[in-house]
C-alpha positions as a printed NumPy array, in Angstrom:
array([[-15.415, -14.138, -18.057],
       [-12.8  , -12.84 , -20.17 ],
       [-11.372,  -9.124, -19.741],
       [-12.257,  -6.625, -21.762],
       [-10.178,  -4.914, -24.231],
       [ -8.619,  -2.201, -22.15 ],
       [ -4.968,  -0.946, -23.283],
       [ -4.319,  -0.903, -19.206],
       [ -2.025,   2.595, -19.592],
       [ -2.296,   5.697, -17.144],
       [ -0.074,   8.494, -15.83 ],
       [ -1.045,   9.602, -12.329],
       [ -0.4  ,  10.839,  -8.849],
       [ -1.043,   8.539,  -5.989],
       [ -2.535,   9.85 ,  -2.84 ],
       [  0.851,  10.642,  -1.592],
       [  1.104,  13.244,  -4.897],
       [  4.197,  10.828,  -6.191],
       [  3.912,  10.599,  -9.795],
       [  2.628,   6.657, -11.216],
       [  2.096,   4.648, -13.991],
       [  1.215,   0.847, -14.727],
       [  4.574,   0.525, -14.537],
       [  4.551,   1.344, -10.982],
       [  2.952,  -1.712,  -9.915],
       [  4.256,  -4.265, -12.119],
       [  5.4  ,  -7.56 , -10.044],
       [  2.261,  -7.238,  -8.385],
       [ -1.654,  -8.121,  -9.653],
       [ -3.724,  -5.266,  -9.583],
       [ -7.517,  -4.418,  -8.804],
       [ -8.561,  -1.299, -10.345],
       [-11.649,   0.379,  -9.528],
       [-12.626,   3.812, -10.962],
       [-14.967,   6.238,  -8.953],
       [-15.196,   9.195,  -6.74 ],
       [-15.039,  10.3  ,  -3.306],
       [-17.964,  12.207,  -3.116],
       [-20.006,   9.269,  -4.332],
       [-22.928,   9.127,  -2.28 ],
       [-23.722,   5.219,  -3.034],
       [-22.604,   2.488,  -5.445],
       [-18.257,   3.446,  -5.1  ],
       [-18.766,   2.979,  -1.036],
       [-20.317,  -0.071,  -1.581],
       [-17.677,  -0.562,  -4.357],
       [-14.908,  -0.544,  -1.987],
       [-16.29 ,  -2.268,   1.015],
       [-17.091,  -5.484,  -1.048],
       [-13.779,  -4.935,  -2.376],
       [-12.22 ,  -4.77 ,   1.058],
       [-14.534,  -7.536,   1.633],
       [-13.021,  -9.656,  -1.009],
       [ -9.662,  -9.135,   0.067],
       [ -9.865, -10.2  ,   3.49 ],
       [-11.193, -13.179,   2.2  ],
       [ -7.979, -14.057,   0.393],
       [ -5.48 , -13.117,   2.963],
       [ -1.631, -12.191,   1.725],
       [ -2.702, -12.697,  -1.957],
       [ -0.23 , -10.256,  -3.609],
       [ -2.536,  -7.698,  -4.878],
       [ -2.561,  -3.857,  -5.394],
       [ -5.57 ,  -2.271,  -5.164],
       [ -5.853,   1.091,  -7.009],
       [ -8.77 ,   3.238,  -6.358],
       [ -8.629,   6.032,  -9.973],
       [-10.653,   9.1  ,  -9.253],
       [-13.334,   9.804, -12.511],
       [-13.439,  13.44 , -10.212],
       [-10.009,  15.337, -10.539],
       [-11.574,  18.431,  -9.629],
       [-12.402,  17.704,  -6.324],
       [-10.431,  14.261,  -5.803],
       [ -6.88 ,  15.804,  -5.071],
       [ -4.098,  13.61 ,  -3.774],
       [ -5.035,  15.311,  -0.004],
       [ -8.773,  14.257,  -0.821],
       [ -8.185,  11.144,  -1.85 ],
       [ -5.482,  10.158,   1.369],
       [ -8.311,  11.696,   3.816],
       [-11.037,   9.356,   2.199],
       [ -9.109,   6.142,   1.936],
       [ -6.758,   6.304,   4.85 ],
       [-10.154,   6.529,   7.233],
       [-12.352,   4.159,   5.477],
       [-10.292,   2.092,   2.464],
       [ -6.792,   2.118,   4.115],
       [ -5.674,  -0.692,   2.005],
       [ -6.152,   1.093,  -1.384],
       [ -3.797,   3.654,  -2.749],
       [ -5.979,   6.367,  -4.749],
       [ -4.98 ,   7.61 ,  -8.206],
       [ -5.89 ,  11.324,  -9.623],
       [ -4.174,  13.251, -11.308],
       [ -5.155,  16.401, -13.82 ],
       [ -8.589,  16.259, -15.993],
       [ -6.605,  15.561, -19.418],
       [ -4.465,  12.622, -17.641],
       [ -7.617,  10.9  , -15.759],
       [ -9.732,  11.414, -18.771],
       [ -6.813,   9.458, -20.736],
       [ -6.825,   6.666, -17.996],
       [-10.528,   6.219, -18.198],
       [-10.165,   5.733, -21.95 ],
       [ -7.663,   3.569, -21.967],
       [ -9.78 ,   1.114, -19.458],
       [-12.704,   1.936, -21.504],
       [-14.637,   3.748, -18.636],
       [-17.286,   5.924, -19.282],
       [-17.831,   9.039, -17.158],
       [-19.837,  12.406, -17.159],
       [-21.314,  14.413, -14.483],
       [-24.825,  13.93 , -14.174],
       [-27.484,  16.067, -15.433],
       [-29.767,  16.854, -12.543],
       [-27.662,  19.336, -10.823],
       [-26.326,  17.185,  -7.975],
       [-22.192,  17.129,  -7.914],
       [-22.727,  13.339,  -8.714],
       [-20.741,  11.806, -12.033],
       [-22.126,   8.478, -13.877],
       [-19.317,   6.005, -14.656],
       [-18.885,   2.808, -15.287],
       [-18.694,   0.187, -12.586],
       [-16.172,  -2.684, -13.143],
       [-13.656,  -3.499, -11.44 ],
       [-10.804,  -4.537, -13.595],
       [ -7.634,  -7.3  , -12.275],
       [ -4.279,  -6.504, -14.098],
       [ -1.691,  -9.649, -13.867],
       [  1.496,  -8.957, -12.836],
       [  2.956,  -7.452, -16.327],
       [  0.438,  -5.333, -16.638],
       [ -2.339,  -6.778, -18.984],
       [ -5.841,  -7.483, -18.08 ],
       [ -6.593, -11.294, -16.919],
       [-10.661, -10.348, -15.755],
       [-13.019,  -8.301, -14.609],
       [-16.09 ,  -7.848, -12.825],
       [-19.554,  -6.041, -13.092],
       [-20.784,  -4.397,  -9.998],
       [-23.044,  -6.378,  -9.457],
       [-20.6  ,  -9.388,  -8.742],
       [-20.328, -10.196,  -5.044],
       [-17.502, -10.574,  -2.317],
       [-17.022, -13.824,  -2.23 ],
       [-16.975, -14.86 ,  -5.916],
       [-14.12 , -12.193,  -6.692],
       [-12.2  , -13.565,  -3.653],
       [-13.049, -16.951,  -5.091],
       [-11.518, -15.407,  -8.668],
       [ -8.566, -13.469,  -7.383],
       [ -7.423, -16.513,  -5.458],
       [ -7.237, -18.449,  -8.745],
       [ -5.822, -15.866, -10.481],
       [ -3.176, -14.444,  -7.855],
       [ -2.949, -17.396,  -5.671],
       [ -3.147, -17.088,  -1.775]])
């Protein structure tokens, strides 16, 4: 499965409120996964087969980002609480709504709130791998499971 065409760009905070880029993590593969911390269902799951995955490849040398699609509410504080407790390996990304909106375009993810008054958002759900200058080398639908993106990331970033 070949990535898609994603320009890979953003300008953040991390959860520690230090100012990012892509450039931040060059040197390093990276798994980036957009969503939400008040996401009631598919992000949780999201991260734990992401964990999941992970563990399965040991010392691989890969970064996993976590971008927020829900500046708003998913401060640098928010987003340390959340993953420190339950994601502690993943370093979350927010930032204001003009620079997360221009990360989510340039990884070509879709997000709106939804329409049935709950505080939900739809977005989409791939989980992109960035090799280690940066540029997109796969991805994977949600529906993909642990073990075959441990199988992938392996391959790709070696264990």
């Amino acid at each position: 499965m070949s990535a898609p065409p994603i320009r890979a760009t953003f300008s953040l905070v991390d959860h520690h409120d230090r100012p990012v880029t892509e450039a931040t993590y060059r040197g390093s593969w990276q798994l980036v996964q957009f969503g939400f911390t008040h996401c009631r269902v598919v992000c949780p799951r999201a991260l734990a087969k992401l964990g999941e995955a992970l563990d399965l490849v040991g010392d691989a040398p890969v970064v996993p980002l976590y971008v927020t699609v829900d500046p708003e509410r998913d401060t640098p504080a928010v987003m340390r609480a959340f993953l420190t407790g339950a994601h502690p390996r993943f370093t979350g990304l927010t930032g204001s709504a003009a620079q997360v909106e221009e990360a989510a375009a340039a990884f070509r993810v879709f997000a709106r709130p939804r329409d049935d008054g709950t505080d939900q958002i739809r977005h989409t759900a791939i989980t992109y791998l960035l090799d280690p200058d940066g540029r997109p080398a796969h991805h994977w639908p949600d529906t993909v499971d642990a073990a075959t993106i441990a199988a992938d990331l392996a391959r790709f970033a070696g264990s």
